[in-house]
N, C-alpha and C positions, 0 to 999 in steps of 0.2 A: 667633629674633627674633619677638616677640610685638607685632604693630601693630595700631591700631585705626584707622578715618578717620572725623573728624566732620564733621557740617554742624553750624549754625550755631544750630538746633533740638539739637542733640547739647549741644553746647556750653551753651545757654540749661539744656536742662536736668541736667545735670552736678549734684550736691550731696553734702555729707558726713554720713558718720553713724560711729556707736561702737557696738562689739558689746561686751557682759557674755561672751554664750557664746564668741563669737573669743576672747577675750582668754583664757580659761579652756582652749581648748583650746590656742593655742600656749603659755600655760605648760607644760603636759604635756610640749611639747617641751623648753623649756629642762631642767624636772628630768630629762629622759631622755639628755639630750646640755648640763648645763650648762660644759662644756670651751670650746663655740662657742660661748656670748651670757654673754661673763665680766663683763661688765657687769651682770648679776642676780646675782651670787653672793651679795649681801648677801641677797635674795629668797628663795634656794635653802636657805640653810642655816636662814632662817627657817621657811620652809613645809613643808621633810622634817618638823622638830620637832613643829612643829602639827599634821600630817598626822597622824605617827605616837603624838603625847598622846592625838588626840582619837579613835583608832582608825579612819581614815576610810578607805577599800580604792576603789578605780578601775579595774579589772582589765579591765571591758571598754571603759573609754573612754582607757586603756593600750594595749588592742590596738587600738584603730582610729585611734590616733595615732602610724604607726611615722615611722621617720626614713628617709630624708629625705623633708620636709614635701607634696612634691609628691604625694605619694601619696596626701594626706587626701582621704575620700568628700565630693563636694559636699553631699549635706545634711547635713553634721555644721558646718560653716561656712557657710551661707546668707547671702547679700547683704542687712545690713538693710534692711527696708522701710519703717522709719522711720527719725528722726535719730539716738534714743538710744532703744531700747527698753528694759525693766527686764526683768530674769532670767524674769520667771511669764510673762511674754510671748514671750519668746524657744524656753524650754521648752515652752513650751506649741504654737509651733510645731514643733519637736524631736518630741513623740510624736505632733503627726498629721500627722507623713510618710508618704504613700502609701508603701505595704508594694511595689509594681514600682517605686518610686522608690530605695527601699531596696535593693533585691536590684539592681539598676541599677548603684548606685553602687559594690556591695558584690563585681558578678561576678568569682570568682576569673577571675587571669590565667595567671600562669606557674608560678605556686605557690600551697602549700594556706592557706585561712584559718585564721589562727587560731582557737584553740575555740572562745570565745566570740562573736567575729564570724562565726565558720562557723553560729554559733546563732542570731544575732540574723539572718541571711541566711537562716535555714527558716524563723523565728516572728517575723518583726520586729516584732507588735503586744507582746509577752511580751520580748521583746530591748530595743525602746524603751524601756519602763516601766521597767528594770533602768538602761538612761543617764540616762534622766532623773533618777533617782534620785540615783545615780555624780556627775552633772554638779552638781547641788543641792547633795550634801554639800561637795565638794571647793570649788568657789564659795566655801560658808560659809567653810570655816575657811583656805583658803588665797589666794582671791583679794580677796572682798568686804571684809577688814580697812583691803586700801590701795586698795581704789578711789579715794577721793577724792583720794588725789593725780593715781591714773594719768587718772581723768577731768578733772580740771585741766590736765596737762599734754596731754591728746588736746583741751578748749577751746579753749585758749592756741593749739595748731598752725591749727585751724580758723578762730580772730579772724585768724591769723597771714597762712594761706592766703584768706582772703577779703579782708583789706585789702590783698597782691600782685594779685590779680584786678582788683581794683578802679582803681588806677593802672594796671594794664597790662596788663590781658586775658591770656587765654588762657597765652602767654608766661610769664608770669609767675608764672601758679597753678602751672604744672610745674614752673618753674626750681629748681632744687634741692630737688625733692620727695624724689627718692633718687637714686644716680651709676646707677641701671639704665635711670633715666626719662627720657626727654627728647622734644620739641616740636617739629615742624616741619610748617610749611604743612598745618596742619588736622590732622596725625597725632599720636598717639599711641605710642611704639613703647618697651617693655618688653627690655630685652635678656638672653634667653636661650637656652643654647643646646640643649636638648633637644628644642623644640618651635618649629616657623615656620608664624605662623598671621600672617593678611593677612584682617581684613574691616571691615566698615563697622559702624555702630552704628544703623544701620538709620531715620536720620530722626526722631531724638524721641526716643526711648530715654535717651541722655545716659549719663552712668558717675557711681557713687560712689564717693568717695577715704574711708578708714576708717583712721584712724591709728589703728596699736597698738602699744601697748609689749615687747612679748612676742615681736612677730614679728620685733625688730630682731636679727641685723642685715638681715635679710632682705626681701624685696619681693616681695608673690604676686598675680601676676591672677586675679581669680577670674571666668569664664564659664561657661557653660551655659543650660539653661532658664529661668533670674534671668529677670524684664523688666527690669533692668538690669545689667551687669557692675561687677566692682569692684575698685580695686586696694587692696590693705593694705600700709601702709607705715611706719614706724615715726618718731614727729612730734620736732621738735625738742624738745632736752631730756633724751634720753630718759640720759644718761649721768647727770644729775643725782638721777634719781628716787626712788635710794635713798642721798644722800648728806645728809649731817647738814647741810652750809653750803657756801655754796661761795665760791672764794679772791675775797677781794676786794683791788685795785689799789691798792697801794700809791700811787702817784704821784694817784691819782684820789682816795683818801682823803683826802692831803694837800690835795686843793682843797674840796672836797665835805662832808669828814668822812667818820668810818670806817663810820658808821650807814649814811648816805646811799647811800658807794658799796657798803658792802653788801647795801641795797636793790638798787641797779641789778644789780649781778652776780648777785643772786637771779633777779632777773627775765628771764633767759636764756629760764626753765621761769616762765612766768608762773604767778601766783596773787593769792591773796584776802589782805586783813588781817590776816583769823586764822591762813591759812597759814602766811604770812610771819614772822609774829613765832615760830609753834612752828619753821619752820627756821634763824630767826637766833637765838633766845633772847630779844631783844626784847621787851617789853609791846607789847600790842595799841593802846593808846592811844600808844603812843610809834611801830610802825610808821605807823601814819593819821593822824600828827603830820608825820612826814617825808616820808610820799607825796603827803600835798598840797602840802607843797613842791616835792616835785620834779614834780609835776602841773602848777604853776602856772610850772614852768621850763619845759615841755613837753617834758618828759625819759621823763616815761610817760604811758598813755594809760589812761583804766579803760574797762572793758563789762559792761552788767548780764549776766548769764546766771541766769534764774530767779529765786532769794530772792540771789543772792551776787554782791557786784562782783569780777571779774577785773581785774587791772592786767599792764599788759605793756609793755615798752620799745617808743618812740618811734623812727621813724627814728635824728633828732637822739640817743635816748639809746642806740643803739648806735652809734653812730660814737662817740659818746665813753667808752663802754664798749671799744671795739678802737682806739680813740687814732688814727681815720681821718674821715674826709670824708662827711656823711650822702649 
């Protein structure tokens, strides 16, 4: 069991952000084990393809991604230090890892490194430059295509998780973040069973929550030297992310229309206008015809994020999306 205890200072400072390079290294895992997250498969048969068109080779950030996941070196996942950094930033912190940071993370245990890691563990200024490289390519052609969904749907979780906070504190942010997570009297507590660590967060510090799509179905704390810890957890939605439409309700059509409630049912995995219409098929003036409709029912809610409005169901429009009681 992995618990954290907050003050109130912890709490205050608490915020979420989105990694490019996380999200790139647990895919590595799914193509290496896609059996357990069958939910990418649409992902998987996409990305072998384009890997292997565009001739793209990853061999040593293959070896430092084995299974299971608990094993990754902390500086290959670092806690972002901002909300959403871009990849040249991310990387750019990636090669200047202190080289005892490296060998750190890197010390064999019980068995030999692999070759390339046993190399980047004696040169890691010449090691780095070869991942970063590795990490660059693979990004282009296999993750950077669907970002904009996956960063929409890690948005959406974060509008999602900041309006629970907001009605109901602390309680609330956690409640069904993942069935590993749960909240009680100021704690924290992660459950698993390899490791029982018990500490505080030290007065101010706070934690970052990182939804990612890649690491579902899984839920990792991440600790160490960070000035903050983080946990990565996989945001609602995430089964949606590679599907063409998703089913809409008969009975709810019949009141609504078929448009309508196929907006709503879209909006599980919130999005944009333009999203929306390439997942339903839809005209872009015909979704933003129907969303202020349902906008003005208070059935969804929109948020600027940058140049692009997010829309996302309303209390009110999921209870009437699950045919229950807001």
């Amino acid at each position: 069991m992995l618990t954290l205890r907050f003050s109130a200072q912890d709490v205050a400072a608490t915020r979420f952000a989105c990694s490019r390079l996380l999200e790139v290294v647990t895919s590595v895992q799914v193509l290496k084990d896609p059996g357990s997250r069958a939910v990418h498969l649409p992902w998987v048969r996409r990305a072998r393809a384009d890997l292997a068109r565009a001739g793209v080779t990853y061999e040593l950030l293959s070896q430092l991604v084995p299974m299971p996941a608990w094993h990754l070196p902390d500086f290959l996942t670092p806690v972002p230090a901002t909300t959403a950094p871009g990849m040249d930033e991310e990387l750019a912190g990636l090669a200047a890892t202190a080289p005892g940071t490296v060998r750190a993370d890197l010390a064999p245990a019980d068995r030999p490194l692999p070759p390339l890691v046993a190399a980047l563990h004696a040169d890691p200024a010449a090691g780095l430059a070869r991942l970063t490289e590795e990490v660059r390519a693979y990004w282009t052609v296999a993750v950077e295509p669907y970002w904009p969904r996956i960063a929409r749907l890690a948005e959406g979780e974060i509008l999602h998780r900041a309006r629970r906070m907001a009605a109901g504190g602390p309680a609330a942010l956690f409640e069904g973040l993942h069935p590993k997570v749960s909240w009680q009297d100021g704690r924290m507590t992660v459950s698993q069973r390899r490791y029982e660590i018990d500490e505080s967060l030290d007065g101010g510090r706070g934690l970052v929550l990182v939804p990612s799509v890649f690491v579902w179905p899984g839920c990792v704390l991440q600790t160490g030297p960070q000035a903050q810890p983080g946990v990565v957890y996989p945001p609602r939605g995430v089964a949606t992310l590679w599907e063409g439409g998703a089913a809409t309700p008969d009975a709810l059509a019949g009141v609504l229309g078929r448009a309508r409630a196929g907006l709503l049912a879209e909006l599980e995995s919130p999005g944009s206008t333009t999203a929306l219409a390439q997942r339903t098929g839809l005209s872009a003036p015909n979704v933003s015809h129907h969303l202020t409709a349902l906008h003005a029912a208070g059935l969804v809610a929109r948020h600027r994020t940058g140049r692009e409005v997010l829309y996302l169901l309303t209390a009110l429009g999921q209870a009437l999306l699950e045919g229950g009681a807001p």
